[in-house]
Steps between C-alpha positions, in 0.01 A plus 500: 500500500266665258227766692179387485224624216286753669272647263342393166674511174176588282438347089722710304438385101784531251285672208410822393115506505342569134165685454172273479255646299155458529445254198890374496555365141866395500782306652615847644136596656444134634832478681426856650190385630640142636778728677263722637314189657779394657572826690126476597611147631826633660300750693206269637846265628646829652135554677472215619872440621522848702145366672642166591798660645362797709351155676795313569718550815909502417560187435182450264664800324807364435394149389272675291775736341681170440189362313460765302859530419523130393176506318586820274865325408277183409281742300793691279671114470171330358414800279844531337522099469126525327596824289866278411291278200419802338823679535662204344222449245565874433876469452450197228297684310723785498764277320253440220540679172263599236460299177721639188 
């Protein structure tokens, strides 16, 4: 039998933040910018996770370690099912060639 989760995981993101400028004006500076709201995001979650915990008593603790746990492996499967169209759009493309 598995020991049960005791503590929280915390959002860990798979991307290696870019800089947002002030006025972003490309791809590059936009993406920085998105990824820099969603650490912003991660970290309100975090706040407000490590609040709702210190509340709970032991069991609360370990359902909610179990929540979190299922809801961040729902998280990484919806976001790699949404990001699979444009992987595969990606890929096609990549077998196109240029006009001779």
């Amino acid at each position: 039998m598995k020991p049960e989760p005791e503590s929280l995981l915390g959002i860990h993101e798979r991307f290696s933040v870019r800089r947002c400028p002030k006025k972003p004006t490309t791809t590059l500076d936009l993406e920085g910018c998105a990824e820099r709201e969603i650490l912003q995001t991660d970290a309100a979650i975090e706040t407000s996770e490590h609040a709702v915990f210190s509340l709970l008593g032991s069991r609360g603790r370990r359902d909610f370690v179990r929540a979190e746990r299922a809801w961040l492996g729902y998280r990484e499967a919806i976001c790699n099912a949404e990001s699979s169209q444009y992987r595969a759009a990606q890929s096609s493309l990549s077998s196109l060639h240029p006009a001779s």
